[in-house]
C-alpha positions in Angstrom: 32.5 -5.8 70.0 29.1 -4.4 70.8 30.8 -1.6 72.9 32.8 -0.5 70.1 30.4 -0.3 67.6 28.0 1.0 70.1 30.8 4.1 70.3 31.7 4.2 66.9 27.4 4.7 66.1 27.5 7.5 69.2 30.4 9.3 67.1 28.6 9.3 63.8 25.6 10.4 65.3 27.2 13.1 67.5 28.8 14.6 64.5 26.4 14.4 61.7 24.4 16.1 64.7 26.9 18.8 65.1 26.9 18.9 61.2 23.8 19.8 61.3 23.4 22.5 63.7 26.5 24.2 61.8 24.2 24.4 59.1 21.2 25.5 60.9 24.1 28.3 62.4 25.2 29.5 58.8 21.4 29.8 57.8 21.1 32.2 61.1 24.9 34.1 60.8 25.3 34.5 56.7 24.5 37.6 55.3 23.2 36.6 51.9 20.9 33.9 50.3 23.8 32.1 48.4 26.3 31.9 51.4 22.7 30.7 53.2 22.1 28.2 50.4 25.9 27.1 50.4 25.4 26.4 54.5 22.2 24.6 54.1 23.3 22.2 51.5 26.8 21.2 52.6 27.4 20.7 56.2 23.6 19.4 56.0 24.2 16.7 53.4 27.6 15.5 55.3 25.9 16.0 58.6 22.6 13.3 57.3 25.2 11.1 55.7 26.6 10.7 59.1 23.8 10.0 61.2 22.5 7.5 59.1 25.4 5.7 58.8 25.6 6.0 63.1 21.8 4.9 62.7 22.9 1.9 60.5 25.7 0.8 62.9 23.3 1.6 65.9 20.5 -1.0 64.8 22.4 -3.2 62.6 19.9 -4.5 60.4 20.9 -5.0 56.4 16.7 -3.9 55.6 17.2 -1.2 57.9 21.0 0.0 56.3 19.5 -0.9 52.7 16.6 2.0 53.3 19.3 4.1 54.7 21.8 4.2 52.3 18.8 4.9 49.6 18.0 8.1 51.8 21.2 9.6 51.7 21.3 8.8 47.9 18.5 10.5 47.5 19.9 13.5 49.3 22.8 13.5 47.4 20.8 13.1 43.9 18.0 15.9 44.7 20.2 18.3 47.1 22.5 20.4 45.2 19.7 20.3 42.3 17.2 22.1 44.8 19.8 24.3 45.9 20.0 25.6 42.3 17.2 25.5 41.5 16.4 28.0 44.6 19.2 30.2 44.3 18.6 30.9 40.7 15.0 31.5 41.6 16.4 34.0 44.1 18.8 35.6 41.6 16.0 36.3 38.9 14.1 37.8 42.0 16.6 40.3 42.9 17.3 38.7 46.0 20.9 38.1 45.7 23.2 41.1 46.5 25.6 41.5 43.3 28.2 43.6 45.9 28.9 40.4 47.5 29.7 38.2 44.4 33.3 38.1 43.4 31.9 36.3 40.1 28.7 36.5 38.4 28.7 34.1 35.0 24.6 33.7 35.4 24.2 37.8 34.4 26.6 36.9 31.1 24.4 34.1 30.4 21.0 35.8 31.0 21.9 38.3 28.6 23.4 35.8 26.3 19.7 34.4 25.8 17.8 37.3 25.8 20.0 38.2 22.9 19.4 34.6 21.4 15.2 35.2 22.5 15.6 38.3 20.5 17.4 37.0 17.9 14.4 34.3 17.3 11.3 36.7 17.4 13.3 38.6 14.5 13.4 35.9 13.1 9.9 34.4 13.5 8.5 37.6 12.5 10.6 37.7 9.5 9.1 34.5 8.2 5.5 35.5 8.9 6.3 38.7 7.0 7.5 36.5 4.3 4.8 34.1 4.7 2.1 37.0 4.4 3.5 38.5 0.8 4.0 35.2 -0.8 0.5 34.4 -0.3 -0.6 37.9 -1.6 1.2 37.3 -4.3 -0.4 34.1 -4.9 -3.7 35.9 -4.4 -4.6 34.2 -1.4 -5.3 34.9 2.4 -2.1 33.6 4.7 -3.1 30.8 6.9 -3.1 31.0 10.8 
């Protein structure tokens, strides 16, 4: 029984291993910081899920897979949310080629609320304006 599990632990750990030098790879070989983003995220998140679950098999302690099986939930709950968050940081910076996008909803949305922004300081100024003459009709300085 300890020789089996012993192999099954080398296999998980062999692949999430592999798992993650395929992402290291696709960091290297893509041409573009989505694809780049896409190939650290993916292959990495499998590729950790795997070795700790070899590691948990491995030492066989229920502390030991408890603390494990937190890490890759924590992966999994802050991953792809880092990943967006950096590739729409890259996007507002310009570096994200539009050539290589076959769709692009975040430019419809960006200009979607830059409309709304506008929209709102049109509107704010239109209720300072009207602020201003209703107290000089009142006779009175505005307040501000």
């Amino acid at each position: 029984m300890t020789l089996a599990l012993d192999i099954v632990a080398g296999t998980l750990l062999i692949g999430g291993a592999l798992l993650a030098f395929i992402a290291g790879l696709g960091i290297v070989r893509f041409p573009d910081l989505l694809s780049r983003m896409h190939a650290a995220t993916k292959p990495q998140v499998l590729g950790l899920m795997l070795l700790m679950a070899g590691l948990a098999v491995e030492l066989r302690n229920l502390t030991v897979g408890i603390t494990l099986v937190l890490v890759v939930a924590f992966q999994l709950v802050t991953g792809p949310i880092s990943a967006h968050m950096l590739s729409r940081a890259g996007y507002r910076t310009g570096k994200v080629h539009p050539e290589l996008m076959i769709v692009d909803e975040l430019t419809q949305d960006l200009e979607r609320a830059e409309k709304l922004d506008e929209l709102d300081r049109l509107e704010l100024e239109r209720l300072h304006r009207d602020a201003v003459e209703r107290e000089q009709r009142e006779g009175g300085a505005p307040d501000r």
